[in-house]
N, C-alpha and C positions, 0 to 999 in steps of 0.2 A: 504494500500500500504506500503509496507516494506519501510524505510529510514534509514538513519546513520550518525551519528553523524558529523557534519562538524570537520575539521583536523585542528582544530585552539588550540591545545595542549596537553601537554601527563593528563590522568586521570585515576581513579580508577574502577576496576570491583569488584561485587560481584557476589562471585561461590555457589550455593547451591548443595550439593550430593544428593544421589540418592539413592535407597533400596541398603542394605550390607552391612551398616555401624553399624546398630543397637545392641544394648547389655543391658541385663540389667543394670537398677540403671542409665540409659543415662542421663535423668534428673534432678538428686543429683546437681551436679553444680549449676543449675539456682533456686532449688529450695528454694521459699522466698526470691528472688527477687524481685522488682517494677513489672517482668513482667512476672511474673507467673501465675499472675489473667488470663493470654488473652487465657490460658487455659480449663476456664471453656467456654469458646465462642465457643474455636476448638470442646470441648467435643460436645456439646450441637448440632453446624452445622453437625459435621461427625458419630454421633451416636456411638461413642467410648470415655471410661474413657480412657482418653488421660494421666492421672494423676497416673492411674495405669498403664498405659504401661511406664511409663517415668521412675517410681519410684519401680515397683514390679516385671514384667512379668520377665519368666526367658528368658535367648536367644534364648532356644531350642523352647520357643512359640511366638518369636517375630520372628521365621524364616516365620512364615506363611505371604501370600505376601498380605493379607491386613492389620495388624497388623507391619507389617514390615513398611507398607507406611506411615499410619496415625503417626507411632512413632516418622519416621525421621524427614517428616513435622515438625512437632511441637517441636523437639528438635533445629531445624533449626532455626523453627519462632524466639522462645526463644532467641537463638541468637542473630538475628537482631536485635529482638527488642531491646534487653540487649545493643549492640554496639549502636544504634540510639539514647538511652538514654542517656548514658555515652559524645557520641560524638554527637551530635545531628548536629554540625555542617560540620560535614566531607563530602567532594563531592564525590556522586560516580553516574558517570558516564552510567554503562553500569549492565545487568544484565543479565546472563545466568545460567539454573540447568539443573545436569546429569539427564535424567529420571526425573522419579518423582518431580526432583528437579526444575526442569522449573515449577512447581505450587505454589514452597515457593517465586522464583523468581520472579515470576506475582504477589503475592501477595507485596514483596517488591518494587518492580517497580511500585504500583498503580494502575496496570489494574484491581485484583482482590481486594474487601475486604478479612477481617482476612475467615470471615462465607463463604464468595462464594468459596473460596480458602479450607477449611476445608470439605465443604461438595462433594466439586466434588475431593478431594485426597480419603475419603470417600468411594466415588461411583467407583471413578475409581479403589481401591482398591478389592471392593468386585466385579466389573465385572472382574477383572484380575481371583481373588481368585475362581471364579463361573468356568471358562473357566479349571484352572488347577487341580481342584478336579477332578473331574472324568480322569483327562487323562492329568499326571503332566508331567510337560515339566523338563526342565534342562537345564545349559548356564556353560560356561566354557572360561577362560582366558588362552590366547594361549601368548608368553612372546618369544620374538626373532628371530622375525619377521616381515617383511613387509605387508602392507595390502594385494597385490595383491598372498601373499604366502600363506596369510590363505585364501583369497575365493578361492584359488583353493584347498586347501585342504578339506573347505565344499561343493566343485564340485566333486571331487574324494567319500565324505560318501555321498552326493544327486545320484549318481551312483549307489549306491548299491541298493538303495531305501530307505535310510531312508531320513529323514527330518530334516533340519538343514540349519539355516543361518547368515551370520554375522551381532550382536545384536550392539554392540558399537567399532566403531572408537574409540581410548582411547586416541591411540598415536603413531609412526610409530613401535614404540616396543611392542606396548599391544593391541591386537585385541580380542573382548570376539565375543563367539559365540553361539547360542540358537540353540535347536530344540529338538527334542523327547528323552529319558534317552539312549536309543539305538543308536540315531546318535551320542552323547556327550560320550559314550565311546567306539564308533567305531573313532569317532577324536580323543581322548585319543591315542588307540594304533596308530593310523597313523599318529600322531602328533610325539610319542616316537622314530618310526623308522627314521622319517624326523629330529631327533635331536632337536627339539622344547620343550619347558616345557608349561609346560598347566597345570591348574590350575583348579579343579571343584569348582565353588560356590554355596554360601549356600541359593540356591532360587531352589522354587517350581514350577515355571513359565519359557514359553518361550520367555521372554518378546524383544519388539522388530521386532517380525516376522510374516508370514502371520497366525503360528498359533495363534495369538491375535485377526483375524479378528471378533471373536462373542463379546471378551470383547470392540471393540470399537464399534458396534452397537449398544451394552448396554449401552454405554455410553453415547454416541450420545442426547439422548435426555435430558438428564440434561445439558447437554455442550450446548444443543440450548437454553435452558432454563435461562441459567446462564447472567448476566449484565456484560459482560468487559467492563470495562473504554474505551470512546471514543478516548481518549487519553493517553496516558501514559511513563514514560520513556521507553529509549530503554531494550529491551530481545533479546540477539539471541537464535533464535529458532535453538532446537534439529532435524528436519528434513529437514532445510536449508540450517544451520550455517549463515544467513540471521540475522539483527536486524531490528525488527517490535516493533512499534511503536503506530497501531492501534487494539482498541480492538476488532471491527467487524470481525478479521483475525484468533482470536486464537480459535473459536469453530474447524473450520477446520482441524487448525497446531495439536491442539490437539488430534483430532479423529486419523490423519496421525501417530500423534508419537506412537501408542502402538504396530503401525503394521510396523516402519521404523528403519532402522539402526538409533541411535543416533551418531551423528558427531562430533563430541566430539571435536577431534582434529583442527577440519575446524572452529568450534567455539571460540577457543582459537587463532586462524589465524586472523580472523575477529577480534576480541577484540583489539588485539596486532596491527596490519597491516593497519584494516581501520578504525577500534575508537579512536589509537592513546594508549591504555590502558597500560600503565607502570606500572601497581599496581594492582596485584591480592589479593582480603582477600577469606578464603576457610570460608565461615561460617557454616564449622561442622556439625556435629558430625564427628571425625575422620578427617583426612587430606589428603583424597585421591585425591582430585582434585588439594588439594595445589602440591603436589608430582608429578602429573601430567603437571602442568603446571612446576615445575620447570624443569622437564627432557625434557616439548619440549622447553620452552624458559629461558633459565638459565642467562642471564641478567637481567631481569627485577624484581624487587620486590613481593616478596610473600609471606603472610602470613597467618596466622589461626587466627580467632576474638579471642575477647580476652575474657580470663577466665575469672568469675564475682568474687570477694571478696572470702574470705574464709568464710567469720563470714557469708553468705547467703547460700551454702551449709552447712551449720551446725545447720542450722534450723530445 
């Protein structure tokens, strides 16, 4: 059963991102840190040199969307783990990830271990990556606009007959949308004549939409297979914007999210509105959620975890 947090004062969230953020060398930073080691666990759970993708792969091969996943993860972990070290004592409150990033969040939050949490970003990777080889999707950032302006714009290319629908709520200015290479540049030109910018990103997938429905069948049964913590702090979940608290909950939420718009925004509501959360940290790679939260809630505190030493990327 979903709960939240009683309103008894303001506290901190932690944001994990989501595929798109990945780049070669992502890794340099943390590496030869205290908590570098918890890399060879990820490698070993998700069947990827986690170590080579962190430290070699170029970006042109980390655009592949399971390669993409395992990367961020673990750039992610790294992170936290890195901040939980450092500050071991800092309270935070509440937990939510873009995509993907709701399984670095489950792992911080305690529902998942480091290995349950590596090997279903893993699985979930290679059923995403299964689905979009033979018949690759595409997703695109639409930028100056309301939400109810882009679905009708992917009501206008669903018209025509292609395929295409809205993948993440971002913010009431950034709507991304997914569906076949043909709908995403028939929206392209009906975005341009609507005075809209739009934006193509660099994913192979249409992640988000009904065309995901073979990857979460795939998934499905590691996800039943999998131990969530009975308990755990609070997540808001990506097909909610709900904060759930019980582990028996998220085989489900999970299966819902590869095939739901991610609520991005409505999460970030929840946070602020009903957790009381005055303190965003964006735990990286890249600062897009911090960015995001600053343009819908520009009061409140935001920041990006923090870099580790220098003298431990120079290792």
């Amino acid at each position: 059963m979903a709960t939240q947090q009683e309103n008894t004062g303001r506290s901190t969230a932690a944001l994990f991102p989501g595929q798109g953020v990945q780049r070669q060398g992502l890794g340099t930073r943390w590496r030869g840190t205290p908590s570098w080691p918890v890399l060879a666990e990820v490698s070993e759970a998700s069947g990827y040199d986690v170590e080579e993708l962190l430290l070699e792969t170029g970006t042109e091969s980390l655009g592949r969307t399971d390669l993409a996943q395992i990367t961020v993860f673990s750039a992610s972990l790294l992170s936290w783990f890195e901040f939980r070290r450092t500050q071991p004592d800092a309270p935070v409150a509440a937990f939510a990830g873009h995509s993907l990033g709701e399984y670095t969040a489950l792992v911080a939050a305690g529902a998942l271990t480091v290995a349950e949490g590596a090997r279903l970003v893993g699985e979930r990777g290679r059923a995403m990556a299964a689905v979009a080889r033979p018949a690759p999707g595409a997703m695109a950032a639409v930028m100056g606009a309301a939400f109810d302006r882009v679905e009708a714009l992917t009501e206008r290319v669903r018209e025509s007959g292609e395929s295409v629908w809205v993948a993440n709520l971002n913010s009431g200015h950034q709507t991304v949308i997914a569906g076949t290479p043909d709908a995403i540049r028939l929206g392209a030109k009906l975005a341009r004549e609507d005075g809209l910018r739009y934006t193509v990103l660099p994913v192979s997938a249409a992640c988000h939409t009904p065309l995901m429905a073979p990857s979460a069948g795939a998934l499905r049964p590691a996800l039943d297979a999998t131990r969530f913590a009975p308990a755990h702090r609070p997540v808001v979940a990506n097909v909610d914007a709900r904060p759930h608290t019980e582990g028996a909950e998220w085989a489900e939420l999970c299966a819902r999210q590869l095939v739901s718009p991610v609520r991005w925004l409505e999460t970030l509501e929840t946070l602020v509105h009903s957790m009381n959360c005055d303190q965003m940290i964006d735990f990286g790679p890249g600062r897009t959620l911090a960015a995001l939260t600053r343009r819908a809630f520009p009061d409140i505190s935001v920041s990006s975890a923090p870099v580790p030493a220098p003298e431990f990327a120079a290792q």
